[in-house]
C-alpha positions as CSV (number, residue, x, y, z in Angstrom):
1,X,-169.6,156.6,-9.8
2,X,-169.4,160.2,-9.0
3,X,-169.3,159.4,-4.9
4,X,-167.1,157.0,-5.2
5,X,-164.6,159.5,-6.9
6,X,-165.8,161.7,-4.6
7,X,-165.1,159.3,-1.5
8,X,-161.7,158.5,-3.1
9,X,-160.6,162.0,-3.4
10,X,-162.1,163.1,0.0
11,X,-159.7,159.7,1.9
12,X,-156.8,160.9,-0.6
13,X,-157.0,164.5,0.8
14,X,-157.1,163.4,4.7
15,X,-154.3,161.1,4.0
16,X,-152.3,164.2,2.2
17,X,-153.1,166.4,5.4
18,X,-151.3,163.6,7.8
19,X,-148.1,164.0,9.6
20,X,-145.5,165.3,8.2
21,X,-141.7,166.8,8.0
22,X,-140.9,170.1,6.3
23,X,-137.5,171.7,6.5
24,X,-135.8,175.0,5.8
25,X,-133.1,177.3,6.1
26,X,-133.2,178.9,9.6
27,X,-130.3,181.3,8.9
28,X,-126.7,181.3,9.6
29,X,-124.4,181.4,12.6
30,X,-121.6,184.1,12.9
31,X,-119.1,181.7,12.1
32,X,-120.8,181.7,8.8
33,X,-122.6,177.9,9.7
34,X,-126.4,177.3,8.5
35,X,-129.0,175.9,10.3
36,X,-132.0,174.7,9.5
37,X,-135.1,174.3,11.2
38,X,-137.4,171.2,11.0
39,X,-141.0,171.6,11.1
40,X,-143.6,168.3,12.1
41,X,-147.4,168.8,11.7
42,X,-149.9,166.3,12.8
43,X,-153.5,165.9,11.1
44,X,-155.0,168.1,13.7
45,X,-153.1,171.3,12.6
46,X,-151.2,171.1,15.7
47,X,-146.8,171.3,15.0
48,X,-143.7,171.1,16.4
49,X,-140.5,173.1,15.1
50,X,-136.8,172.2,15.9
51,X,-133.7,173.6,15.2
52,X,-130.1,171.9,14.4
53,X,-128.5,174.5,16.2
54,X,-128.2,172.9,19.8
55,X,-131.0,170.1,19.0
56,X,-133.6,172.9,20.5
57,X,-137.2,173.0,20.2
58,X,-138.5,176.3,18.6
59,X,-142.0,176.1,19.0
60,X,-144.7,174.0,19.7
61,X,-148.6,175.1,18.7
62,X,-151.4,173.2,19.9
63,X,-155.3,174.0,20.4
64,X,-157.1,175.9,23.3
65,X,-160.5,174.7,24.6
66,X,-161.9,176.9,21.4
67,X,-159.8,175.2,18.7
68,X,-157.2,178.1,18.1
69,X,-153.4,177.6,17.5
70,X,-151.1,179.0,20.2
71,X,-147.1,178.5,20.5
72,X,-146.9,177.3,23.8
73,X,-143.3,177.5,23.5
74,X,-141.7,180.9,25.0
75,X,-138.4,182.4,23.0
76,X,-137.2,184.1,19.7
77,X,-137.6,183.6,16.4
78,X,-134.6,184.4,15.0
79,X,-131.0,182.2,14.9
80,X,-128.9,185.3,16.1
81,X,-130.9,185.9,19.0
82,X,-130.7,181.9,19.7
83,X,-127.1,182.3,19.6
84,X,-126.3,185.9,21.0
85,X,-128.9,186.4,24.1
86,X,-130.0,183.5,25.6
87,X,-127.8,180.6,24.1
88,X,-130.2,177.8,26.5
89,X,-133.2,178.4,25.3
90,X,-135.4,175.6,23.9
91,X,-132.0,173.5,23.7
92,X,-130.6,169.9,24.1
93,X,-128.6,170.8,27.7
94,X,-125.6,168.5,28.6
95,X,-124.0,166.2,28.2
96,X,-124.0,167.1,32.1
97,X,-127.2,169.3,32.4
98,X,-127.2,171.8,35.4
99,X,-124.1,172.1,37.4
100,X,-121.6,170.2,39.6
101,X,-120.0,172.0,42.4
102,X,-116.2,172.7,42.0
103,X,-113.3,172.3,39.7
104,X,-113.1,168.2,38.8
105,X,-114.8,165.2,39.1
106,X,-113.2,161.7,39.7
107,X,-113.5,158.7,37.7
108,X,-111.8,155.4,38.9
109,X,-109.5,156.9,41.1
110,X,-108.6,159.4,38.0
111,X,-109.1,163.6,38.6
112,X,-110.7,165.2,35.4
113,X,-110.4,169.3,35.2
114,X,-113.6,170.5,34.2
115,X,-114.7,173.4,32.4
116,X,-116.0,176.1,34.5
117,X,-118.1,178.9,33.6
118,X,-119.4,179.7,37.0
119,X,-118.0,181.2,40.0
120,X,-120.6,181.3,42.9
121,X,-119.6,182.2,46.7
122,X,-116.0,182.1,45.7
123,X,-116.4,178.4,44.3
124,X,-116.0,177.7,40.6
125,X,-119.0,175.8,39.1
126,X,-119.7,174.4,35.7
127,X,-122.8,174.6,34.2
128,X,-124.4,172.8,31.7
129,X,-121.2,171.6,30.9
130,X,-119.6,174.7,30.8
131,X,-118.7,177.4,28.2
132,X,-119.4,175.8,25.0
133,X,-122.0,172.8,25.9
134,X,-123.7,170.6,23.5
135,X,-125.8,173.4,23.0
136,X,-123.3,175.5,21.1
137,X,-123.2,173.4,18.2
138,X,-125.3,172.5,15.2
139,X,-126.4,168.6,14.8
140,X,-126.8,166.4,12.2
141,X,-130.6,166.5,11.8
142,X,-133.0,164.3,9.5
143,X,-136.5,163.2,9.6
144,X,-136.5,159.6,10.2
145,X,-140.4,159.5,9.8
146,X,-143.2,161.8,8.8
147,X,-143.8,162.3,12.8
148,X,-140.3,162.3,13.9
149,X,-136.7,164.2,13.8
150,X,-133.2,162.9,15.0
151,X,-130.4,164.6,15.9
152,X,-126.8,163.0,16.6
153,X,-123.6,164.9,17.8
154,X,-120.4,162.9,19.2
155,X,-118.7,165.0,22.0
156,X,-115.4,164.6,21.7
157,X,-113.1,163.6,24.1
158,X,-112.4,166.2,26.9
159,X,-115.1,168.5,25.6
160,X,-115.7,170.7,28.7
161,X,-113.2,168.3,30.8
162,X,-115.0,165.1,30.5
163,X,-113.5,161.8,29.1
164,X,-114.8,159.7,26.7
165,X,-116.0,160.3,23.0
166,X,-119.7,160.6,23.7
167,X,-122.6,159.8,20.8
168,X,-125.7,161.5,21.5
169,X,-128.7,161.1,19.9
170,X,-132.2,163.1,20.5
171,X,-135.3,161.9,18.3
172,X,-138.6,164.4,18.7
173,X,-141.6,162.6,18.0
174,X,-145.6,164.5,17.8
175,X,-148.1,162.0,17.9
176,X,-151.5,162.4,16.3
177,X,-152.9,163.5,19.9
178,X,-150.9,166.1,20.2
179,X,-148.3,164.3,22.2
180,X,-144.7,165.6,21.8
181,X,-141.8,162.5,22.5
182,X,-138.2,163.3,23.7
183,X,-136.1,160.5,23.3
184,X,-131.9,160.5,24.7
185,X,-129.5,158.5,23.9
186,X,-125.9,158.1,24.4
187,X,-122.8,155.3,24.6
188,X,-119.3,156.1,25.2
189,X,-115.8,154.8,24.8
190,X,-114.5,156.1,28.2
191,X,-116.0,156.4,31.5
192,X,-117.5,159.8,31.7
193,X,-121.0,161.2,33.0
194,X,-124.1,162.4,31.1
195,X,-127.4,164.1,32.3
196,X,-129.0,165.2,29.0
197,X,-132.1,167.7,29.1
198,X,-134.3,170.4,27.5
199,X,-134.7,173.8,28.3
200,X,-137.4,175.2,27.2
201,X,-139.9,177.6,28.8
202,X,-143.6,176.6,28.5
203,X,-146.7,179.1,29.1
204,X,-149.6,177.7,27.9
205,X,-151.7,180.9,27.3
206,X,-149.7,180.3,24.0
207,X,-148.1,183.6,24.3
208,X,-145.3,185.1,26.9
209,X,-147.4,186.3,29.5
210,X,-146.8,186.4,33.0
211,X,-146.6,181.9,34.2
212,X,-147.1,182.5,37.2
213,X,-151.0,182.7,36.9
214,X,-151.1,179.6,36.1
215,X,-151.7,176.2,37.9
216,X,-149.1,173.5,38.4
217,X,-149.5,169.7,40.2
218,X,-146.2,168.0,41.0
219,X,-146.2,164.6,41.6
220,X,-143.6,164.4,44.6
221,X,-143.6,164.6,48.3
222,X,-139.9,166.1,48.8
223,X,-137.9,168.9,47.0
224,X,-133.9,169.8,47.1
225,X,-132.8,172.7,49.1
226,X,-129.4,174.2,47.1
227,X,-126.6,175.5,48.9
228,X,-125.0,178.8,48.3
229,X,-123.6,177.6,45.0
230,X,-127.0,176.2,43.3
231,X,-125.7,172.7,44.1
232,X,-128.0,170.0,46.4
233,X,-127.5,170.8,50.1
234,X,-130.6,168.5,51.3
235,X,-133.8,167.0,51.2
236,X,-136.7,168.1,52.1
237,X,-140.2,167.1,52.5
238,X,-142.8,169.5,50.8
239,X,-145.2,169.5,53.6
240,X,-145.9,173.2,54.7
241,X,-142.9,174.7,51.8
242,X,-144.1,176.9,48.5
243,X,-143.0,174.2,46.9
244,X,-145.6,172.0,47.7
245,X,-147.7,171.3,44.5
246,X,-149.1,167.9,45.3
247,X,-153.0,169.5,44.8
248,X,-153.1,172.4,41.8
249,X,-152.0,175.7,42.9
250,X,-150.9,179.0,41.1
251,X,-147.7,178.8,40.6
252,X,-147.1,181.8,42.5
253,X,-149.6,180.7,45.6
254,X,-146.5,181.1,48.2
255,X,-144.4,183.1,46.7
256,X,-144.3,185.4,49.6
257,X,-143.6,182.7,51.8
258,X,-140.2,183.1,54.4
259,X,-138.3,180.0,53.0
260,X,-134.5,180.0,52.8
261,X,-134.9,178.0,49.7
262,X,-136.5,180.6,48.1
263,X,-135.0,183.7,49.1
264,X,-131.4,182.5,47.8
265,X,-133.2,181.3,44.5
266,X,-135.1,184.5,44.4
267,X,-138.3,182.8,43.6
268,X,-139.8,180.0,42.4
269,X,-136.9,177.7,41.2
270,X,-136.6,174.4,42.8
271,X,-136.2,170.5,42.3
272,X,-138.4,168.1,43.2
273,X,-138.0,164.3,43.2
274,X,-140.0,162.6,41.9
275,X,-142.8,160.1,43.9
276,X,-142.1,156.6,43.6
277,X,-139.2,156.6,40.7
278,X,-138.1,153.5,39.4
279,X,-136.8,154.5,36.0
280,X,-139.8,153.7,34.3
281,X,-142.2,156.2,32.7
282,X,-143.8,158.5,35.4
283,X,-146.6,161.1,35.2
284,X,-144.0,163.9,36.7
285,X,-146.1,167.1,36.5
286,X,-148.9,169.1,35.2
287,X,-149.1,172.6,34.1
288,X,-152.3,174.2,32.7
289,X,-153.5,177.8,32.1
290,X,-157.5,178.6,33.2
291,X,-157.6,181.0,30.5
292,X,-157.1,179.3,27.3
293,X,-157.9,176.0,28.5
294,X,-154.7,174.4,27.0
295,X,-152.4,172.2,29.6
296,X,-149.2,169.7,29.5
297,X,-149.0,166.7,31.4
298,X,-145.2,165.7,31.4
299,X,-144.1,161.8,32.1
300,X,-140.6,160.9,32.2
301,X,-137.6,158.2,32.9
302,X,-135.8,161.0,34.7
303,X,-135.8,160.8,38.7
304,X,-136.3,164.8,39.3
305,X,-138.1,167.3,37.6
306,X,-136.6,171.2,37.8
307,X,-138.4,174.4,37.0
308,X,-137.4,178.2,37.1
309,X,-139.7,181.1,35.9
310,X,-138.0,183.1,34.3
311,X,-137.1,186.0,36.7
312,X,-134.1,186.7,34.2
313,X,-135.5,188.1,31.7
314,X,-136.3,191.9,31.6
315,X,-137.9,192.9,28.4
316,X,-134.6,193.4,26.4
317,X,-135.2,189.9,24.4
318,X,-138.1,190.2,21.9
319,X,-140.2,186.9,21.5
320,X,-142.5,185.4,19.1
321,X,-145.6,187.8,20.4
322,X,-143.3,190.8,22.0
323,X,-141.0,191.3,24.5
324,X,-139.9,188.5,26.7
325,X,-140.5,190.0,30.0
326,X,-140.6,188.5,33.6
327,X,-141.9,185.6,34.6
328,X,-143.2,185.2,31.1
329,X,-142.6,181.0,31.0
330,X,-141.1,178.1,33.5
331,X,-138.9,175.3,32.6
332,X,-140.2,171.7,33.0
333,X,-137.0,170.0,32.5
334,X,-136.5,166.1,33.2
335,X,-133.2,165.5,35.0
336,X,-130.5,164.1,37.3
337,X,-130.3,166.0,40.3
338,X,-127.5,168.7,40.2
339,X,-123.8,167.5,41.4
340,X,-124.7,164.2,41.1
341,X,-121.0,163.2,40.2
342,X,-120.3,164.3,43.6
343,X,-123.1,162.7,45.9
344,X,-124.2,159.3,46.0
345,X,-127.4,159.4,47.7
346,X,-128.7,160.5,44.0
347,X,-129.2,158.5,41.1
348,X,-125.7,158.1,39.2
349,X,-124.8,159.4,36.2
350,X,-121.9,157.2,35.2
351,X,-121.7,155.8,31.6
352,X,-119.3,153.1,30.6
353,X,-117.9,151.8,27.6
354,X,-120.5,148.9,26.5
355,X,-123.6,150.6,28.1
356,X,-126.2,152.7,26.6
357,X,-127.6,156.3,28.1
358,X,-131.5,156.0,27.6
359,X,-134.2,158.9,28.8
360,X,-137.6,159.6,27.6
361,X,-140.1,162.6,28.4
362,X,-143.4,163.4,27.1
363,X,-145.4,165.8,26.7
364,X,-148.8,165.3,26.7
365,X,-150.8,168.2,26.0
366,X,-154.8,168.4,26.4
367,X,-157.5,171.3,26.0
368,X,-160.0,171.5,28.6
């Protein structure tokens, strides 16, 4: 009798340590608005924290090789600093992610003024949909499940010069194995355009040391070269570029390498599109750190796949572990390409009344 309480109380306690949802104040805005932030844990140990403030992803802590927690998520702690410093980080970008070259954008024969926030070689340029983005604005958040959290904003009608009352809806999912689920969605009832993202930095030492150390495979055979405004000026194959990451390299492997590309980026910042898209999911990429052992394979619906390491920042932001100082993560955001309102041979980003938005992108991370 005394092992089958035993037995009882030992299932009873694993099923108490499953997934789960905690929430919590995360502090307010300046305008006086709380947030909250919204905590998942899976049976491993392993969590994923979100805020409501920009639909954003806070942190994300999963094993090394040796079992031990690390936040493989670079950025503050803090919702002032969200706000004030960088307002992108970790964040729900859109509902036109990345930019679009010049002043309007046509729909139907019909000229729409857009919000610009950008001027680059004398040309204005919105981006990520200009000055106050989805981003800027706190969600209606719930946990739908003990594994998952939704977040739903409308964007009203000419918010940042785009038509259309636009629903969004972003649901975060983290499976038992450690895989983390974006899911998009969006209908509208005017024609308008939508390219919804994330933008968080990854470094999967699990603190925000220097990214480019460590080793990244992209799955694609060509890469966009911007023009002088950060907007798609060709296509390029990878053969014989710094960008070419079919086989692992260091991130920084050609970094010294003459390229036009990456001189007027910089450094490594670039777009690649992805082998064989069909809309389907799509092993896009793989980033993984020698040292600790942890890794993130990424699959995704999206056509391109768009990194930047953080040459920015300069040790004035403090992070989770210290100072956020350069180089110290690299985006691994699903996407449209850039400007795709304004060049066909990409995949379009038109929604219409009666159709449905849909995008998903995992995160698969692994210890090796």
């Amino acid at each position: 009798m005394k092992n089958c309480l035993l037995v009882i109380f030992m299932l009873t306690a694993s099923c108490m340590r499953g997934p789960d949802v905690r929430v919590e104040g995360f502090g307010q805005l300046s305008d006086g608005q709380q947030t909250h932030l919204f905590t998942i844990s899976n049976s491993s140990g392993a969590s994923m924290s979100l805020c409501d403030y920009g639909a954003r992803i806070v942190s994300i802590r999963v094993p090394d090789r040796n079992g031990l927690m690390g936040d493989v998520i670079v950025g503050p702690v803090d919702i002032g600093t969200f706000e004030n410093a960088d307002r992108f980080m970790g964040c729900t970008i859109g509902r036109y992610a990345n930019r679009i070259e010049g002043p309007t954008v046509t729909i139907d024969g019909v000229d729409y003024q857009l919000e610009t926030n950008e001027t680059l070689d004398g040309v204005p340029v919105q981006c990520h949909s200009g000055v106050n983005g989805i981003d800027r604005f706190v969600w209606d958040g719930k946990a739908v499940s003990d594994s998952c959290v939704r977040f739903t904003r409308t964007s009203p009608d000419g918010e940042g010069g785009f038509p259309g009352n636009c629903n969004i809806c972003v649901s975060f999912t983290l499976t038992g194995d450690n895989v983390c689920i974006v899911e998009y969605e969006a209908t509208t009832d005017k024609p308008t355009f939508v390219n919804l993202s994330n933008h968080s930095y990854f470094n999967m030492r699990g603190s925000s040391c220097y990214v480019m150390e460590q080793v990244l495979e992209v799955e694609a055979d060509s890469c966009i070269r911007n023009n002088s405004r950060y907007c798609p000026d060709s296509v390029v194959s990878v053969e014989g570029t710094p960008f070419d990451f079919r086989t692992p390299h260091r991130v920084d492997y050609r970094i010294d390498m003459p390229d036009p590309h990456l001189a007027l980026m910089h450094g490594m910042s670039a777009c690649w599109i992805i082998r064989d898209w069909d809309g389907t999911l799509k092993k896009a990429v793989v980033l993984y750190d020698p040292v600790s052992g942890r890794g993130v394979e990424v699959r995704t619906t999206e056509p391109c796949l768009l990194t930047y390491t953080g040459r920015g920042f300069n040790g004035s932001m403090m992070g989770k572990t210290g100072p956020i100082d350069k180089f110290a993560g690299m985006l691994l955001e699903t996407i449209h390409a850039a400007d795709s309102p304004h060049q066909e041979r990409f995949p379009g980003t038109l929604l219409r009344p009666g159709e449905s938005f849909t995008s998903t992108t995992q995160f698969r991370f692994f210890a090796q």
